[in-house]
Structures are given as structure tokens and as C-alpha cells.
KEZA-44853 format. One line per 10 residues: number of its first residue (from 1); their letters; for each residue x negated, y negated, z of C-alpha. Coordinates in steps of 0.001 Angstrom, whole numbers, plus 500000, padded with zeros to 6 digits. Layout:
# KEZA-44853
NUM> a> X,Y,Z ~ ...
# end
This chain:
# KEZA-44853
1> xxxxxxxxxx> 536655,577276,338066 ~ 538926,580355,339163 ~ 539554,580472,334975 ~ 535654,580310,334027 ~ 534770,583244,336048 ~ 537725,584903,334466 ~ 536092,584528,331069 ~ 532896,585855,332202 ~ 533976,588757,334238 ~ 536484,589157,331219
11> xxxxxxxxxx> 533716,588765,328629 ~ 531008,591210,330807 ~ 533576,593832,330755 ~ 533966,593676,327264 ~ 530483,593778,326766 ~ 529971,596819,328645 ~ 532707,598683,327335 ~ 531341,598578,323746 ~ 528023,599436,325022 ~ 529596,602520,326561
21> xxxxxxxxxx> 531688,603179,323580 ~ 528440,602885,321413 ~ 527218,605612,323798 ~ 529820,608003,323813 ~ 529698,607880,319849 ~ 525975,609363,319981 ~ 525911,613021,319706 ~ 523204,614900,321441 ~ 522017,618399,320796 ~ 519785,620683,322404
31> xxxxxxxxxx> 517026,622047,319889 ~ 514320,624900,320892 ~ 511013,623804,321346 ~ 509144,625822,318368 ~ 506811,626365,315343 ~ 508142,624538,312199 ~ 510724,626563,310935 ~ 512462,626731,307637 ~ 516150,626999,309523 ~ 515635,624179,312194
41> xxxxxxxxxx> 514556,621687,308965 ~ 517873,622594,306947 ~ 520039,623030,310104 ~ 519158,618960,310917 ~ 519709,618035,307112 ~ 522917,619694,307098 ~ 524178,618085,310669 ~ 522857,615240,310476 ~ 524722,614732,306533 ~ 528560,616125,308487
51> xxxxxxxxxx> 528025,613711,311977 ~ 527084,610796,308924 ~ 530277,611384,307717 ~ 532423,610865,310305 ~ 529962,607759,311870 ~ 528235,609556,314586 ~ 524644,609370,315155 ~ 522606,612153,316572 ~ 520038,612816,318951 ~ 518207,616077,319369
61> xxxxxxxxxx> 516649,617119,322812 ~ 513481,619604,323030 ~ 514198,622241,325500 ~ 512207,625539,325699 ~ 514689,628112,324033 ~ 516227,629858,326817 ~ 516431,626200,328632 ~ 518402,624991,326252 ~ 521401,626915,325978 ~ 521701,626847,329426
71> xxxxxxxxxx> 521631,623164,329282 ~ 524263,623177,326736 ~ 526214,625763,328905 ~ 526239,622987,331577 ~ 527463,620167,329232 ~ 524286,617883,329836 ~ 524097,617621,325672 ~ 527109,618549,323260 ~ 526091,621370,321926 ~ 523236,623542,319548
81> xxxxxxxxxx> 521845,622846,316626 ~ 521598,626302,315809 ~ 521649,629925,317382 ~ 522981,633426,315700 ~ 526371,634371,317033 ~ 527268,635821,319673 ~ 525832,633257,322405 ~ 529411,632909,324043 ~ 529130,636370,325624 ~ 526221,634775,328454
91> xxxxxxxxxx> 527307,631005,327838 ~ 531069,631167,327770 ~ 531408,627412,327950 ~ 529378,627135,324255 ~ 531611,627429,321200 ~ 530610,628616,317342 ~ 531531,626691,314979 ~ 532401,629121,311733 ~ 530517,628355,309028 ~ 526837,628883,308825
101> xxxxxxxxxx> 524510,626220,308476 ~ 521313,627639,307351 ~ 519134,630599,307383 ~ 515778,631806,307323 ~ 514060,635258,306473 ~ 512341,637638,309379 ~ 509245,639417,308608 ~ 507169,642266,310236 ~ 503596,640843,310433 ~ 500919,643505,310886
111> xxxxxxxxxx> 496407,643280,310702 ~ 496652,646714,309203 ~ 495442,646782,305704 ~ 497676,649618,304144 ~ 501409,649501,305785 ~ 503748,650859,303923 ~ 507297,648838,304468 ~ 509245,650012,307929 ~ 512641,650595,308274 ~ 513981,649030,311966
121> xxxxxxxxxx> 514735,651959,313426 ~ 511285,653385,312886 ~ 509864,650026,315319 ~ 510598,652285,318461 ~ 507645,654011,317830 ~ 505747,650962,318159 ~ 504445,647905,320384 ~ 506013,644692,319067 ~ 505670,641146,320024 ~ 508301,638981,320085
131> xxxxxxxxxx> 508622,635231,321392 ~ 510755,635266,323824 ~ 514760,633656,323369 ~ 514521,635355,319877 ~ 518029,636573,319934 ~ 518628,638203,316857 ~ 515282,640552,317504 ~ 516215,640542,321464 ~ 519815,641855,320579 ~ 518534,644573,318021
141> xxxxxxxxxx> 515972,646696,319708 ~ 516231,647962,323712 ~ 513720,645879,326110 ~ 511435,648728,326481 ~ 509734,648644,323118 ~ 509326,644416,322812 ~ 506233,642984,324332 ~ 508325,639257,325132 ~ 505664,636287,324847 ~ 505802,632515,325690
151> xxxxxxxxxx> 504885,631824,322483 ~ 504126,632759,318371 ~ 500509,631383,319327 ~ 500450,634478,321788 ~ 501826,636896,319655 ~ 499250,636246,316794 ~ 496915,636378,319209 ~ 497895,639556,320676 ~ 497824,641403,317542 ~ 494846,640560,316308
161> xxxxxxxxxx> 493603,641732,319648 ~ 495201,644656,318567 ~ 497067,644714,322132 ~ 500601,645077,319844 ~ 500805,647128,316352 ~ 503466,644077,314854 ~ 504835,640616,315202 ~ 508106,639795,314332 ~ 508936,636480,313457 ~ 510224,633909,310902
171> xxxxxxxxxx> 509065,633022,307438 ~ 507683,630083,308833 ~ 505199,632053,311370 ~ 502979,631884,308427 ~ 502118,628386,309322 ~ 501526,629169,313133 ~ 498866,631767,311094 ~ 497444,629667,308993 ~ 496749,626864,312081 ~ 495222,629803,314288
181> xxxxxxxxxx> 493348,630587,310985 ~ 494115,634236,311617 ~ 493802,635326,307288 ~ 493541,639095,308367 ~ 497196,639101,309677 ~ 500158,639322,306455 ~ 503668,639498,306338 ~ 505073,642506,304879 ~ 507684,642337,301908 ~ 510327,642956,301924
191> xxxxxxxxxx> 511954,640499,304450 ~ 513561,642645,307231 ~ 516136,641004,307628 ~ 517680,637190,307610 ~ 518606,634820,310319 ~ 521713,633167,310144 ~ 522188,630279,312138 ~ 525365,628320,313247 ~ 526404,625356,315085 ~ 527441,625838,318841
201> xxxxxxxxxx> 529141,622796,320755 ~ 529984,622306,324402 ~ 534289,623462,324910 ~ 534761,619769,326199 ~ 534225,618758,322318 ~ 537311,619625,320728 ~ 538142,616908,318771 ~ 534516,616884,317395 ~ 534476,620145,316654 ~ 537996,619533,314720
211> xxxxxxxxxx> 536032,616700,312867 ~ 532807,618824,311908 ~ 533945,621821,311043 ~ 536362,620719,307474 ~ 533677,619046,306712 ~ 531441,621978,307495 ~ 533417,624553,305207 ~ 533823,621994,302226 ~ 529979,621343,302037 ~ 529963,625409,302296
221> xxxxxxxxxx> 532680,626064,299749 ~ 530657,623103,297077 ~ 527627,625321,297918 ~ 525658,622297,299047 ~ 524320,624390,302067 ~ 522890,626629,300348 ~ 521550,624056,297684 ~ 519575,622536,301004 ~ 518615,626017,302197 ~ 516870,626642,298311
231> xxxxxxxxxx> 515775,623178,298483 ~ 513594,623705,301792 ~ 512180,627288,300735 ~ 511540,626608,297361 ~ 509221,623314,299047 ~ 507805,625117,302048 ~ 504629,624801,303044 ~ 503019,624386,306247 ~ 501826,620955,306093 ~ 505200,619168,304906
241> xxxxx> 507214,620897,308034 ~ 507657,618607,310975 ~ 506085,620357,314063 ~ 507601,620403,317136 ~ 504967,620562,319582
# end
């Protein structure tokens, strides 16, 4: 008898050690809650082909932007999917991984009929809505000039209220335009700028970041990033992007 509940207590802790095992080989990351976005789509193609390579399924979390790298600061997911450098400054527990892993143009949207292009330096002049965690436009101008929103929804919104003189946002904030069916509101070329997006993961990852990041710099170096970047933008339109509500 003694030997039969050996064999089951034996067997149950088997059991629940590959169950745990099968957990601790499922990688999740934090993702900002957002529009569609050109950068999120080929961030998760590119991540999602590296953790494939070394067997590890992922998992991303919404968080509201801000929310999320604090909960990746904590350690209650691995890591990022993808923020511009820099992050470690405010969430020194977060660590860049070196190679890009996608990118996405940054317009100046405006309801004025003739604009003629503006340099960045020139925006101090102006009111401009921004949504707010935007770090790239948040680390760029001083606090005084941005008009910091909720949401892209908002901004719009704002602007064609004429209660800001320009949005700045993403390529993709054309779709957030198109499903507020604001037409009188354009993008101005050229692009001000580009986002460029890398992977962050918690400090307690080492050995995955060891893992991820060869694997990282070889699909850079075979230019298969950037293939998946091209192969997004040169396909984008509003209704294919997955929306993350």
C-alpha cells in the first residue's frame, strides 16, 4: 500500500512539474493598449518568428501605455514588445535589447488647408496634441507646449475643434481618422521623423535575452526585418490592421 501511494504522489509530482515547466517556457509581454499601428504589427511578426526559434511561445498583455512599463518594471510580465530607447533611465530594472525591431513614420496632422511643411523646432509656437506615453514626442519638446490626451480619438477630436493647431502621431493615425470620419484633417509630407522601436525585457531574463538577441542581429544582418517592415507598409490599410481596442 505504502508503495502505491508512492507511485501516485511520485506520478502527481511529475505531473505538476511539467505543467510548471510548460509555464515557465511561455513568455509574456506587456503591449500598449492602442490604435492599429504599423510598428506593433511588425514588432509581433518579428518576436513572435525569434521566441519560435528557440521553442517559446508568447503571450502579449494589454496595458494602457504608461501601465505597462511599469508593470514590466515590476517583473509581473518579461518584458516589452516595443518602446524607443532610453526607457532604462525611469525603469532601471527594464533592459534594451540592441537591435531594432521595427519602425514606423510620425506625421504632423493639421485641418488647415495650406501648411507649408514645419521644421520641429518651429512646433513651440504652437498647441499640439499628443497621446499621452508617446515617448519619442514626450522626450523631444518641453511639457509646456504638448496638450497630453488619453487618447488619438481625443486628439482628432480636439483639432478639429480647433482647440490644438496639430496632432502628432503615427502613420497609422490615419485609420483612427478615417473611423472618426474626420476627411478635413491630412497628414503633412514629409514624415517628421521615424519611430524606432526595440525590444525591452525584465533584468531577471538573462539567459533569454542571451537567446533572442543572436538571433535578433542575424535576422537584422539577412535584412529580414526590414523585409517585414516593407512588407507591412507596402500592405497597410486600415481595415487589414488588427485593432486593439
Amino acid at each position: 500500500m505504502p508503495t502505491y501511494f508512492g507511485c501516485i504522489l511520485g506520478i502527481c509530482v511529475f505531473v505538476l512539474s511539467i505543467r510548471i515547466y510548460g509555464e515557465e517556457q511561455k513568455v509574456i509581454l506587456a503591449q500598449p493598449i492602442t490604435q492599429p499601428t504599423i510598428y506593433a504589427t511588425v514588432a509581433k511578426e518579428v518576436l513572435l518568428t525569434v521566441y519560435a526559434q528557440i521553442d517559446e511561445s508568447v503571450t502579449f498583455e494589454l496595458y494602457p501605455a504608461k501601465r505597462a512599463l511599469r508593470i514590466a518594471d515590476k517583473g509581473l510580465t518579461d518584458g516589452l514588445l516595443a518602446r524607443t530607447p532610453g526607457l532604462e533611465q525611469d525603469y532601471p530594472n527594464l533592459r534594451m535589447l540592441s537591435v531594432p525591431v521595427a519602425f514606423e513614420k510620425v506625421y504632423l496632422f493639421t485641418n488647415q488647408r495650406y501648411v507649408s511643411p514645419i521644421d520641429w523646432r518651429e512646433l513651440t509656437k504652437y498647441r499640439v496634441a499628443v497621446v499621452r506615453g508617446f515617448m519619442l514626442v514626450a522626450q523631444s519638446f518641453p511639457p509646456s507646449i504638448l496638450v497630453e490626451v488619453s487618447s488619438i480619438e481625443q486628439a482628432f477630436y480636439m483639432l478639429s475643434q480647433h482647440k490644438v493647431d496639430f496632432v502628432i502621431d503615427l502613420e497609422s493615425g490615419q485609420c483612427s481618422l478615417k473611423k472618426l470620419g474626420l476627411s478635413e484633417i491630412r497628414k503633412l509630407e514629409p514624415a517628421m521623423t521615424e519611430l524606432i522601436v526595440y525590444h525591452y525585457l525584465h533584468k531577471n531574463n538573462k539567459a533569454l535575452m542571451t537567446r533572442v538577441e543572436p538571433i535578433l542581429r542575424k535576422m537584422e544582418t539577412q535584412g529580414k526585418i526590414k523585409a517585414l517592415y516593407q512588407k507591412v507598409n507596402r500592405a497597410f490599410n486600415c481595415d487589414n490592421l488588427p485593432y486593439v481596442p
